[in-house]
BAPA-907733 format. One record per residue (C-alpha): x, y, z. Coordinates in Angstrom, 1 decimal. Example, Ala and Ser with C-alpha at 12.3 -4.5 7.8 and 13.67 -1.06 7.14 Angstrom:
<pts>
+--------+--------+--------+
|      u |      v |      w |
+--------+--------+--------+
|   12.3 |   -4.5 |    7.8 |
|   13.7 |   -1.1 |    7.1 |
+--------+--------+--------+
</pts>
This chain:
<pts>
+--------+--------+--------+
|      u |      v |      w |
+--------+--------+--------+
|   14.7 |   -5.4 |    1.9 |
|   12.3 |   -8.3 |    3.1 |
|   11.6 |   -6.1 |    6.5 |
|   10.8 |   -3.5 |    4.4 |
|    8.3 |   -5.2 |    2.5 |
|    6.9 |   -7.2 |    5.2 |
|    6.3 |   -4.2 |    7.6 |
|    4.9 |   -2.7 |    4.5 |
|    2.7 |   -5.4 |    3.5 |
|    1.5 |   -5.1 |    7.5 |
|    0.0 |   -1.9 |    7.3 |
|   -1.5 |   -2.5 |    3.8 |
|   -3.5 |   -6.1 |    5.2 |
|   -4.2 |   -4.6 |    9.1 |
|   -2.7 |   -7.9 |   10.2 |
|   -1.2 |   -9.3 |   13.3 |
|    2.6 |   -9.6 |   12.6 |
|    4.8 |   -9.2 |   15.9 |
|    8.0 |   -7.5 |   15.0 |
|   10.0 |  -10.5 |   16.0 |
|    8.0 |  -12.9 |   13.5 |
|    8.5 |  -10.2 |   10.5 |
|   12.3 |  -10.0 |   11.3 |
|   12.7 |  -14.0 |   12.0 |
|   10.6 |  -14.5 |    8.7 |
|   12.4 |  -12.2 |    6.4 |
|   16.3 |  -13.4 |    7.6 |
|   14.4 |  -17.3 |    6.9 |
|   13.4 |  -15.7 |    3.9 |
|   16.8 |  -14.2 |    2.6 |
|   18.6 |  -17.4 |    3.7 |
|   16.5 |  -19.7 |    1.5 |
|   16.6 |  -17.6 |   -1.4 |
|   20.8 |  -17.5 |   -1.2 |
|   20.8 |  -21.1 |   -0.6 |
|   18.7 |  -21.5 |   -3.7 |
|   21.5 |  -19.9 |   -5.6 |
|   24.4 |  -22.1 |   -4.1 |
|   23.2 |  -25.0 |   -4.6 |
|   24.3 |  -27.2 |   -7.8 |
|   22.2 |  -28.6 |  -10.4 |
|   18.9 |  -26.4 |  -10.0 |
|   17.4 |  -25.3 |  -12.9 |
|   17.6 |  -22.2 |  -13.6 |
|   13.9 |  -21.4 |  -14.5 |
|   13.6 |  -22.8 |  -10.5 |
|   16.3 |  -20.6 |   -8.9 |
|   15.4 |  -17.2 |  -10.9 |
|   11.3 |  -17.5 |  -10.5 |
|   10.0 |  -20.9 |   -9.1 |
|   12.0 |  -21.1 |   -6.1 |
|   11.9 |  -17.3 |   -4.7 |
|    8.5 |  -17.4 |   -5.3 |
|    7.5 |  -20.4 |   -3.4 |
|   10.3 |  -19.1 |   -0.6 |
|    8.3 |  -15.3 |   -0.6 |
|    5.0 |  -17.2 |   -0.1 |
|    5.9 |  -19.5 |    2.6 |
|    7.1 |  -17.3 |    4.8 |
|    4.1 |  -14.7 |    3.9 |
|    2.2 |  -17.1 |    4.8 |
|    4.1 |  -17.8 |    8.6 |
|    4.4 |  -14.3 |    9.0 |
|    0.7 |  -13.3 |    8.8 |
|   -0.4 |  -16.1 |    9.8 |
|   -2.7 |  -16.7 |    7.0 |
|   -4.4 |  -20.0 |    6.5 |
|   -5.8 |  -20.0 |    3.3 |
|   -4.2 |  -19.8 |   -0.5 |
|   -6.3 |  -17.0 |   -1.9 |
|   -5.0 |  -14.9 |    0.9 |
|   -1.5 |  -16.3 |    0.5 |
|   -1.4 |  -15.4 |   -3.6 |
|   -2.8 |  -11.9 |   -2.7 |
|   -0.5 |  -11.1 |    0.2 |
|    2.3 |  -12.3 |   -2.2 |
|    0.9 |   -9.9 |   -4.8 |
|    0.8 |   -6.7 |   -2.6 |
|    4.5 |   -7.4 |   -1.9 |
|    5.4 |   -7.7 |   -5.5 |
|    3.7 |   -4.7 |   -6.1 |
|    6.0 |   -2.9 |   -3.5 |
|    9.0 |   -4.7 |   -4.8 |
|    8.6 |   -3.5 |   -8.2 |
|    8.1 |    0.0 |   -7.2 |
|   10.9 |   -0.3 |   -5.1 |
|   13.1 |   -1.4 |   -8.0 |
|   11.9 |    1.4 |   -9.8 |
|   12.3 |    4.4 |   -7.0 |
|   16.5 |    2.5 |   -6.5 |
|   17.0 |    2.9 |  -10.5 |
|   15.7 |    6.2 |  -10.4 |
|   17.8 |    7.7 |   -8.0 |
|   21.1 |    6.0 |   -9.5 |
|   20.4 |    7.7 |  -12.7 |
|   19.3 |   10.7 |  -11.8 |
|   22.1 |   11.4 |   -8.8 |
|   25.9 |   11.0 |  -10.2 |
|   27.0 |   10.5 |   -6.6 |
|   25.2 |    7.4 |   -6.5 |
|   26.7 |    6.1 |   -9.6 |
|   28.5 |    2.8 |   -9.4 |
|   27.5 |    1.7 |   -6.3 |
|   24.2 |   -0.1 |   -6.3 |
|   26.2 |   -2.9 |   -5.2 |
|   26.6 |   -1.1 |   -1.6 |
|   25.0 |   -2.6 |    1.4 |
|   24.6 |    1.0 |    2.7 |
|   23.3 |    2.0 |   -0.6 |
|   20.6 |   -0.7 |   -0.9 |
|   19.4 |    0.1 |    2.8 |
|   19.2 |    3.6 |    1.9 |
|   17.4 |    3.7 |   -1.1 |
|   15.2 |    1.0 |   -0.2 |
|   14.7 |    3.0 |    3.2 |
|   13.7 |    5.8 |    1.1 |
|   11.2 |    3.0 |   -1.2 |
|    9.5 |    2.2 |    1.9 |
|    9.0 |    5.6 |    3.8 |
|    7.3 |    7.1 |   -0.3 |
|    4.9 |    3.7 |   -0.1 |
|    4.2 |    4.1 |    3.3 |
|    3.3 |    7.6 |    3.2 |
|    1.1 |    6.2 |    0.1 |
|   -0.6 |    4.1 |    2.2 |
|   -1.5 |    6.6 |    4.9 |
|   -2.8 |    9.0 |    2.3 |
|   -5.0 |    6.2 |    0.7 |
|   -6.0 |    5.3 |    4.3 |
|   -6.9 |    8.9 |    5.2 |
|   -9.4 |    9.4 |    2.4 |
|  -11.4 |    6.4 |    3.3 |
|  -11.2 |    7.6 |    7.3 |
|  -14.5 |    9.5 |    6.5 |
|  -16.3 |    6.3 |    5.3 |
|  -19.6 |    4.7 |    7.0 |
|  -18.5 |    1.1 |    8.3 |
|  -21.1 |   -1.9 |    9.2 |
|  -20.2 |   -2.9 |   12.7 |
|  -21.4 |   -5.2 |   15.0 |
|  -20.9 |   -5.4 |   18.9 |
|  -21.4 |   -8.9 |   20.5 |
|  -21.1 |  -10.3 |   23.9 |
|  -23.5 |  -12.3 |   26.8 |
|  -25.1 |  -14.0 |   23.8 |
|  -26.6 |  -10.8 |   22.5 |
|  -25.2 |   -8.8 |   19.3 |
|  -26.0 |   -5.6 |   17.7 |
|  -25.3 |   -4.0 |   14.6 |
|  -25.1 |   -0.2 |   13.7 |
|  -23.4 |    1.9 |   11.9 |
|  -20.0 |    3.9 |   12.5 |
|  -17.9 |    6.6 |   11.2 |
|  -13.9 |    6.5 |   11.0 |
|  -13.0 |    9.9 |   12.6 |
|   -9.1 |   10.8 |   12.5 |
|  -10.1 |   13.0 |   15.0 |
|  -10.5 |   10.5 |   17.7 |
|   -7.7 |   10.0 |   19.7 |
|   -9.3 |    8.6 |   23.0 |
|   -7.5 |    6.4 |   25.0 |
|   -8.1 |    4.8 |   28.2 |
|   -5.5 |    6.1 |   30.3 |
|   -4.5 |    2.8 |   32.2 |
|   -4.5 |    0.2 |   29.3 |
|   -4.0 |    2.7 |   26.5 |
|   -6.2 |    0.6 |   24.8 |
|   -8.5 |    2.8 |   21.7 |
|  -11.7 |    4.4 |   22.3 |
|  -14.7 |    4.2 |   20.6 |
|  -18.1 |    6.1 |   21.2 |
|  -21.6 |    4.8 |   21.2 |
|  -24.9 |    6.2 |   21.6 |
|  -25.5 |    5.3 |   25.1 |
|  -29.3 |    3.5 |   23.7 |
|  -27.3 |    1.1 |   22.1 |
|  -25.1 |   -0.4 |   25.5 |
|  -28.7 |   -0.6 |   27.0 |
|  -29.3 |   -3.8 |   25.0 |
|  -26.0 |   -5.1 |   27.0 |
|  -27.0 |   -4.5 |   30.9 |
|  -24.4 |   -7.0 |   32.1 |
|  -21.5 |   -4.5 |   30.8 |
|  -22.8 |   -1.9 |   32.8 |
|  -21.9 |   -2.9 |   36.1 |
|  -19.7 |   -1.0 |   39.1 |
|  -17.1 |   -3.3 |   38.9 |
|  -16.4 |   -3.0 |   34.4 |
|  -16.7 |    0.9 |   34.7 |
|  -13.8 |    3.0 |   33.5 |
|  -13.6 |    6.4 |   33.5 |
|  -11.8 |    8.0 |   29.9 |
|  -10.6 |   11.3 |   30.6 |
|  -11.5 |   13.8 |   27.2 |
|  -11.7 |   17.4 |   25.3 |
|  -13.9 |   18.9 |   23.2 |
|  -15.0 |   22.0 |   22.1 |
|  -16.8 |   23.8 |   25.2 |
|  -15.5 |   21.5 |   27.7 |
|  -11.8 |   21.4 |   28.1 |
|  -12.1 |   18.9 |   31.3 |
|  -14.4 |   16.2 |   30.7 |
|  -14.9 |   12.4 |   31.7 |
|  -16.6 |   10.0 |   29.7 |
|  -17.8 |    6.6 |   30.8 |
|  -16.4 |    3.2 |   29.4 |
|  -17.2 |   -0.7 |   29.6 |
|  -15.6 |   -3.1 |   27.8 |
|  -17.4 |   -5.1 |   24.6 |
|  -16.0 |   -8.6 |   24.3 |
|  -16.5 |   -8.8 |   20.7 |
|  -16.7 |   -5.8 |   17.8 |
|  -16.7 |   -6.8 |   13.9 |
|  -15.9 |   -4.6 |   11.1 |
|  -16.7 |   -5.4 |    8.0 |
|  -13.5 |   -3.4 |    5.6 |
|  -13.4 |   -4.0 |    2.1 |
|  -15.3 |   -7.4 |    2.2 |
|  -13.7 |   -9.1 |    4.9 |
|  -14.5 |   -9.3 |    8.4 |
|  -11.9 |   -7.9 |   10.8 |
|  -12.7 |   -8.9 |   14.7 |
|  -11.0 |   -7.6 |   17.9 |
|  -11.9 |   -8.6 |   21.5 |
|  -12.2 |   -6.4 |   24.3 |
|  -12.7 |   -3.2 |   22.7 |
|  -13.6 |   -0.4 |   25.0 |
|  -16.3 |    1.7 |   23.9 |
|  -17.0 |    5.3 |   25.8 |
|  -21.0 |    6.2 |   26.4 |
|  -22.1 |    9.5 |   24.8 |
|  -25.1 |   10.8 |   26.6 |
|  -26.2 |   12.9 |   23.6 |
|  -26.7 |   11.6 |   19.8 |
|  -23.3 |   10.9 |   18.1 |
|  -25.1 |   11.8 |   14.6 |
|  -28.1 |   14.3 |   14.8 |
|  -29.7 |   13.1 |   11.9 |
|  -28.9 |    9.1 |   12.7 |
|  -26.5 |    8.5 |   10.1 |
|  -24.4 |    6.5 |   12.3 |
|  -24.2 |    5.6 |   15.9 |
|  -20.9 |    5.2 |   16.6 |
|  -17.3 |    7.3 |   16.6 |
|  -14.5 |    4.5 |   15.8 |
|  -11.1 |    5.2 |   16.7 |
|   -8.9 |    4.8 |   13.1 |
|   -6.5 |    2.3 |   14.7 |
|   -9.4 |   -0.5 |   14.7 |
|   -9.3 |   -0.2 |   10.6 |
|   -5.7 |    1.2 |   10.0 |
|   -3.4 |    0.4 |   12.1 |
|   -3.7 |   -3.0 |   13.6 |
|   -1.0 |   -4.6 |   13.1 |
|    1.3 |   -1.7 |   14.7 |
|   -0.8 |   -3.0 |   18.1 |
|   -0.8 |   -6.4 |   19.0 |
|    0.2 |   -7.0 |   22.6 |
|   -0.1 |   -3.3 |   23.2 |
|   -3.7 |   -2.3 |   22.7 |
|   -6.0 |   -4.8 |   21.4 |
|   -6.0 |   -8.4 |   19.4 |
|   -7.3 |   -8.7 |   15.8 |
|   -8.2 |  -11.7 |   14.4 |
|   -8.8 |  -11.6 |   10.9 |
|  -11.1 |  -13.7 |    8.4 |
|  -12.8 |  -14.0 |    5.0 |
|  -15.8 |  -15.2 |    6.1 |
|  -18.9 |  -12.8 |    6.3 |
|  -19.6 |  -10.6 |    9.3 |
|  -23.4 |  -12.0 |   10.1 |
+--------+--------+--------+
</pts>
């Protein structure tokens, strides 16, 4: 139930959290909390409520790696939010299928239902997720000791990869990279294969930003090395925005680390 929770509590934060450390921190997480119940002369207001909950935000906190209480009490509350519902979805089921009856106390039982918890909330999330993708994000490249900011849309529809690294594709106006001549040399170039309407075929060119900021919901999310692909004509005819970001720099990075990119995540404003 605790990998459940803390893969969902992953996707809801955009957080780093290798699958090892999730795994490692909920078995940690489940051994403390048993241990609590073995051993004599607790109370028992600290081995119902005090004692899980300091166990559930310890290792919320390892897990994401978050340094900071705030974040730490409101991690803990998204997970007690999916616990609840959880509870709720397992009860449910039990009285509304007789073949389930009398045997909540199944290990196969509790993985299923909670298996079935987890893929409803998930599916939640992605339909939450999916009706901010057509939202206008601050963003700001930085790199060489220059910055700029701009505006981007989320677009679902952009699936562009660069084929060796497989790292995400984003696309700029190509005014923009002219403030940052020393990515634009022979040597950084890469070459994104694409499709669009009226060109089956095409090839866009790509240099690599050290730095991009996001700004999502208040916070500041960063990743370094972010390839961004050069678009010859105006991404947004009436200059709305100049920039197409791929959806998996908002809603999926924690799914990517050591694959595609590195997030680092912070509270402090993106200036």
């Amino acid at each position: 139930m605790n990998l459940y929770l803390y893969f969902l509590g992953a996707k809801t934060l955009k957080r780093t959290a290798t699958r090892l450390r999730i795994f490692v921190g909920s078995a940690a997480g489940a051994a403390l909390s048993i241990l609590l119940l073995l051993l004599p002369g607790v109370p028992v207001w600290f081995r119902r409520f005090a004692g899980p909950m300091a166990v559930s935000m310890a290792t919320t906190a390892v897990i994401y790696r978050l340094k900071n209480v705030e974040a730490v009490f409101r991690t803990t509350g998204y997970l007690l939010v999916y616990a609840f519902v959880f509870g709720g979805i397992m009860k449910f089921l039990l009285a509304e299928l007789p073949s389930l009856k009398g045997k909540q106390n199944s290990v196969w039982y509790i993985l299923g239902m909670g298996m079935i918890g987890y893929q409803a909330v998930a599916w939640w999330l992605e339909q939450a997720a999916g009706k901010k993708a057509a939202e206008i994000c601050r963003v700001r490249l930085s790199g060489y000791d220059r910055e700029v900011e701009l505006d981007a849309l989320v677009d679902t529809g952009n699936s562009l990869r660069e084929p060796v690294s497989g790292k995400p594709v984003s696309v700029v106006d190509e005014e923009v990279l002219e403030r940052f001549p020393e990515l634009k040399l022979p040597e950084k170039l890469k070459v994104i294969p694409y499709h669009s309407v009226g060109k089956a075929n095409g090839m866009l060119e790509g240099y690599e930003v050290p730095l991009l900021s996001v700004r999502v919901e208040g916070e500041c999310i960063q990743w370094q090395k972010v390839i961004v692909g050069i678009s010859k004509n105006r991404i947004s005819a009436g200059g709305r925005y100049q920039m197409i970001l791929h959806p998996d720099l908002c809603s999926e990075a924690s799914r990517m680390k050591g694959t595609a990119f590195d997030v680092q995540k912070t509270r402090r404003e993106c200036r």
